[in-house]
C-alpha positions in Angstrom: 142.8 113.8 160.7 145.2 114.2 157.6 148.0 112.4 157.0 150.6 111.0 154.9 150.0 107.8 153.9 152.8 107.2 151.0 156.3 105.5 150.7 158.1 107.0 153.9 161.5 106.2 152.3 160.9 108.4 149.6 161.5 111.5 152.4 164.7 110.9 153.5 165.8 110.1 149.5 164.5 113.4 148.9 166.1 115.2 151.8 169.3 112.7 151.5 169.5 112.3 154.8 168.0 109.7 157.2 164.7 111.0 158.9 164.2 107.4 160.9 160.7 107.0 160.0 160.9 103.2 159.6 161.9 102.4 162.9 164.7 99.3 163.2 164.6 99.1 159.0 166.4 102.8 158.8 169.3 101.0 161.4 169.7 98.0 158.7 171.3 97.7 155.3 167.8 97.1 154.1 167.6 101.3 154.6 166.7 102.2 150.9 168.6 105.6 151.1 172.5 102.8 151.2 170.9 101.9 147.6 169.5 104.5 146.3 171.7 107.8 145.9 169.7 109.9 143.4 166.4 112.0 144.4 162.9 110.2 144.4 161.6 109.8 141.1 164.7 111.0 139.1 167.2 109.7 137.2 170.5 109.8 140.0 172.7 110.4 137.3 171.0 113.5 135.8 172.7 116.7 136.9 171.6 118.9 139.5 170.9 122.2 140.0 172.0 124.8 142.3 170.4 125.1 145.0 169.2 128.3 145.6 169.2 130.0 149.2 165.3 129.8 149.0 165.8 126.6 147.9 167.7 125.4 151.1 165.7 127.3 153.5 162.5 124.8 151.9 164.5 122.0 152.1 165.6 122.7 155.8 162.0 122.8 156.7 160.7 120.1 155.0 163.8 117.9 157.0 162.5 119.2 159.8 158.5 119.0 159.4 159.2 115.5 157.8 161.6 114.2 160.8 158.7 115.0 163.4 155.5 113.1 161.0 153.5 116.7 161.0 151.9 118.7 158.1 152.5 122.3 157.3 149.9 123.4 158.5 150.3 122.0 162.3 154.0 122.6 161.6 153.5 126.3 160.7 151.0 126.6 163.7 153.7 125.2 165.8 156.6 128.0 164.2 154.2 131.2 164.7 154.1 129.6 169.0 157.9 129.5 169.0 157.7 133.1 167.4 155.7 134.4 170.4 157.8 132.7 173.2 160.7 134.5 174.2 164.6 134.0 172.9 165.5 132.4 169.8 162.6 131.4 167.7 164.8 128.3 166.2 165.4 126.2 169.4 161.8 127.4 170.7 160.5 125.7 167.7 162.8 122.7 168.5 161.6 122.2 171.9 157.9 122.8 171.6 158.4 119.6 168.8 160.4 117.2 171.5 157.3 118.1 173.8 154.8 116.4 171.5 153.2 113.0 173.1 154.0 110.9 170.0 158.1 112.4 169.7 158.0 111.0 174.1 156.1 108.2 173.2 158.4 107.2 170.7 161.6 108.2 172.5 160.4 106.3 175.3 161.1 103.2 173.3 157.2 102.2 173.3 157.4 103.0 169.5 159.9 102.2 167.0 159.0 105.6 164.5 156.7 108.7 165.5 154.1 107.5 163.0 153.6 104.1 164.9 153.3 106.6 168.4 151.3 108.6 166.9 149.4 105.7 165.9 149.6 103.7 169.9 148.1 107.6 170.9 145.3 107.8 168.5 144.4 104.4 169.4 144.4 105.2 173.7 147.2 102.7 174.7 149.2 106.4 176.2 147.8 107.8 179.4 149.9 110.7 180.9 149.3 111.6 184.6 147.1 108.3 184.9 144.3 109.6 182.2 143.7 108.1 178.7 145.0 110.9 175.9 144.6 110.2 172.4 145.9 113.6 170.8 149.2 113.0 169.7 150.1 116.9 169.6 149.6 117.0 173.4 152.6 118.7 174.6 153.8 117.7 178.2 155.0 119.8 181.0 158.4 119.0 183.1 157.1 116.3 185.6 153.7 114.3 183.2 154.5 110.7 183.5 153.5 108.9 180.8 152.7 105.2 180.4 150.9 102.4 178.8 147.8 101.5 179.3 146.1 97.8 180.6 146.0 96.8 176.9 149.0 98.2 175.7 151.2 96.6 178.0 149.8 93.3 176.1 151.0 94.5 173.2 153.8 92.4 171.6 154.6 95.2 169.8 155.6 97.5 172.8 157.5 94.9 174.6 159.5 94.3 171.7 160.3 97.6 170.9 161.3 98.4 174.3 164.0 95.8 174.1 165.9 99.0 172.6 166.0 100.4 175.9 168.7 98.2 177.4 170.6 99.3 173.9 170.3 103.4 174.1 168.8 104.0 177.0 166.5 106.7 177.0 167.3 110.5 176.7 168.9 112.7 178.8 165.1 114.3 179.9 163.7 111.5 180.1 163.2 108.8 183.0 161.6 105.0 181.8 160.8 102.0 183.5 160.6 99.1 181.5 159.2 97.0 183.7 156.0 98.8 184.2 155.8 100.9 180.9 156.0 104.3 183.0 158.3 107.5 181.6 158.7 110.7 183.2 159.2 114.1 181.1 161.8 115.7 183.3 162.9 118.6 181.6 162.1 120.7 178.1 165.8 119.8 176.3 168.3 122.0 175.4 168.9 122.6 171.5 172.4 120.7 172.3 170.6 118.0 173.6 168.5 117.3 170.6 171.4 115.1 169.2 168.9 113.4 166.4 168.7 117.0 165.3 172.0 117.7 165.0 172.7 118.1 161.0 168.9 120.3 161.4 169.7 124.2 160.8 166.9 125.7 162.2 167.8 129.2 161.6 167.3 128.7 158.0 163.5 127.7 158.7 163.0 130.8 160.6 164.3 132.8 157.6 161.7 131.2 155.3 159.1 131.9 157.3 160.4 135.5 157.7 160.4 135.8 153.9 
């Protein structure tokens, strides 16, 4: 399967905005977006252009493609589902996203970043409903419970990361038990709930791919 394998950083310096795709590194004045202002690649003191509305509408996309680990063409397969389903095509596309096995796994505090959940997926540590998936597009249905499996629960790795659950909890939809690595999907979120994606203006990625 294709993915991006480059410098993650160099994402949210080109979107200026923090994407959290380094886990605990992004929380930390390590973060290379605190030292580095300008665009990726560019001089940060050579002027800038403005942006053009098709210009935004890209940008908003790639924010949004970039903040969920996906490729456009997964990304665009996932917009033309939200366009089918009924009501706003923007907060469909939201929600099918925040259904995705890696986004729970990772949510669920058993991965720091979606890339390392994708990765604990691909690799069969994540059963759901008590059976092995390793698809980290699955997309879960109010009521899957998801855990770790016998070797995950090894894993180092997950029990230190799930040390973040006695900081932030876990979200509003969501239902974990640390003890024994189980999560429960409860409920597709509402767009308002989607806090993470707060600064995200989905409306504009509709209008690009309405162009």
């Amino acid at each position: 399967m294709a993915r991006y394998t480059g410098p993650k950083c160099r994402y949210c310096r080109a979107e200026k905005t923090k994407l959290f795709l380094k886990g605990e590194r992004c929380h930390t004045g390590k973060c290379p977006l605190a030292k580095k202002a300008g665009l990726p690649g560019k001089d940060p003191r050579a002027r800038q252009k403005k942006m053009t509305d098709y210009g935004m509408q890209l940008r908003e996309k790639q924010k949004l493609k970039r903040m969920y680990c996906m490729l456009e063409k997964q990304f665009k397969l996932t917009f033309n589902e939200a366009a089918r389903v009924p009501g706003k095509t923007g907060e469909n596309l939201i929600m099918l996203l925040e259904r995705r096995l890696d986004n729970v796994v990772f949510r669920l505090h058993f991965a720091n970043s979606r890339n390392q959940a994708a990765q604990l997926v691909n690799h069969g540590h994540i059963f759901v409903n008590g059976s092995r998936v390793s698809i980290p597009s699955y997309r879960l249905k109010p009521g899957d419970v998801v855990s770790v499996g016998p070797r995950g629960q090894k894993m180092i790795l997950i029990k230190e990361n799930l040390k973040e659950f006695t900081k932030s909890g876990a979200a509003p939809w969501l239902s974990l038990d640390p003890d024994t690595m189980k999560g429960t999907f409860l409920a597709v979120p509402r767009r308002a709930d989607v806090t993470e994606a707060k600064d995200i203006n989905e409306q504009l990625v509709v209008e690009l791919y309405s162009r």
